[in-house]
C-alpha positions in Angstrom: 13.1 72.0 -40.3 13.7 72.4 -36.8 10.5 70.8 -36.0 12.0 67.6 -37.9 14.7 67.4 -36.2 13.3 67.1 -32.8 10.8 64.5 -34.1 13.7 62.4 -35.1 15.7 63.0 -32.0 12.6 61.6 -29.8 11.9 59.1 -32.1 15.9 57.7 -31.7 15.3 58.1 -27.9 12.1 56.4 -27.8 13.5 53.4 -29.9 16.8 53.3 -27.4 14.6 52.9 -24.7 12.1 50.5 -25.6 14.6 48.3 -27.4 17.0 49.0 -23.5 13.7 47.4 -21.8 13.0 44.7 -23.9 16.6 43.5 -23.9 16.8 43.0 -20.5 15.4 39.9 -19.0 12.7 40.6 -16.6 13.9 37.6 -14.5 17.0 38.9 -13.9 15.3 42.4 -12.7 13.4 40.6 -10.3 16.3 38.6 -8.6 18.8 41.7 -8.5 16.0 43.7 -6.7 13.9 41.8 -4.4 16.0 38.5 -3.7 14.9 38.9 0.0 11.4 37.3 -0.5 12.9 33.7 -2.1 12.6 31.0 -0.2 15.9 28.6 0.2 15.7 24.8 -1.1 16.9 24.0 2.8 13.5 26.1 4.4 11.5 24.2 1.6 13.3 21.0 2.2 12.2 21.0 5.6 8.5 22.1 5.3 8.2 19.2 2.9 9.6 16.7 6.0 7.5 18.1 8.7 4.2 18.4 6.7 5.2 14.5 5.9 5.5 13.9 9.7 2.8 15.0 11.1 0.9 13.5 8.1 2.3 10.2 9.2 1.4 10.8 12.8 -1.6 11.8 12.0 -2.6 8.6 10.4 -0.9 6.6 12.7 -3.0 8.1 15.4 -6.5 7.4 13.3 -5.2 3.8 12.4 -4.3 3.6 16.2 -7.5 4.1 17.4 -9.6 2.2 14.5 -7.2 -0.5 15.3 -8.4 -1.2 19.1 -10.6 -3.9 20.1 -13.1 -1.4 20.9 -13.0 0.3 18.2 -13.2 -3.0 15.8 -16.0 -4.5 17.9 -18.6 -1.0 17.2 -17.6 -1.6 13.5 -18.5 -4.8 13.2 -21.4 -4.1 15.3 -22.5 -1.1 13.1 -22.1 -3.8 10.0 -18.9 -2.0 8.7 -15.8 -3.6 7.6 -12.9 -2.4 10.2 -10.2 -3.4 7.0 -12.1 -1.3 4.7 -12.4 1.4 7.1 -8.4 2.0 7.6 -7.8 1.6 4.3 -9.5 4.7 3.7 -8.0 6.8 5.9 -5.4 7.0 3.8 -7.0 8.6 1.2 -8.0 11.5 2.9 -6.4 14.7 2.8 -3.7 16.1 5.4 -6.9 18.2 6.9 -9.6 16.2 7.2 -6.9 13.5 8.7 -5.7 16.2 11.3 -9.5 17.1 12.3 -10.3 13.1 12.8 -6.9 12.7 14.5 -7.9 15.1 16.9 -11.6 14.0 17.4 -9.8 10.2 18.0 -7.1 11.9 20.3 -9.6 13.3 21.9 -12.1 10.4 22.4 -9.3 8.3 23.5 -8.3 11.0 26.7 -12.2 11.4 27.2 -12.4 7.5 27.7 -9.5 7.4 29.9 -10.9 9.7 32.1 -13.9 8.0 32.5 -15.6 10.6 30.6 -17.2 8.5 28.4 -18.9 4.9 28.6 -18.6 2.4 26.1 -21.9 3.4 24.2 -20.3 6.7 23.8 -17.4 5.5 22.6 -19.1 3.4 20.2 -21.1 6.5 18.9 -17.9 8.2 18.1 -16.1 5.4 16.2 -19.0 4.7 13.7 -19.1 8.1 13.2 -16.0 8.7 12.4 -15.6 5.6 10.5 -18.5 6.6 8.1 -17.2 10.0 8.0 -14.4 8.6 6.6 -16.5 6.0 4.0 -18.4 9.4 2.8 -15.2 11.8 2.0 -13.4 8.5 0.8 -16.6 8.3 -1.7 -17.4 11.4 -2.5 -14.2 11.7 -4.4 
């Protein structure tokens, strides 16, 4: 009899605290303890306007370069349509546009410099202007 009455008294306990843990919304444990983790709208706000920036500088800087007379001339020479050829560098991805806006940033300085000659420079455009005609098609 005593044996029964412990059984029941665990049981009651048992039931209290199960029914204690499934009341409670989980959410609302997770924000009263760790609220130091959450990011604000404002810090998510402005990732969202600088990723847009430099995505827009970034394809300002390709378009820049496709865009020179140079640049047009080796891609009508290599039998590629300049037009086509900036119209799919918008399609690429904010990575592959930061790798090619660095390779044209690049090419542009080594130019400059006298680094490079004009068949060089040529080289590097119709590469990067079919690099951009592959990735563009391969999706």
């Amino acid at each position: 009899m005593h044996f029964d009455f412990f059984k029941q008294a665990v049981r009651g306990v048992t039931a209290c605290v199960l029914a204690t843990i499934f009341a409670v919304p989980t959410n609302l444990m997770a924000q009263a303890v760790a609220p130091s983790h959450l990011v604000s709208p404002a810090d998510l706000q402005k990732a969202a306007v600088a990723a847009t920036q430099t995505r827009e500088h970034n394809l300002q800087t390709v378009q820049t370069f496709l865009s020179s007379d140079r640049a047009v001339k080796a891609l009508k020479t290599a039998h590629m349509d300049p037009q086509q050829v900036k119209n799919a560098v918008s399609n690429l991805n904010d990575a592959e546009l930061a790798k090619l806006s660095a390779r044209a940033d690049k090419a542009q300085a080594d130019f400059a410099a006298g680094d490079l000659s004009d068949r060089d420079l040529i080289w590097i455009i119709v590469a990067i202007a079919a690099l951009i005609l592959i990735i563009v098609a391969v999706r």
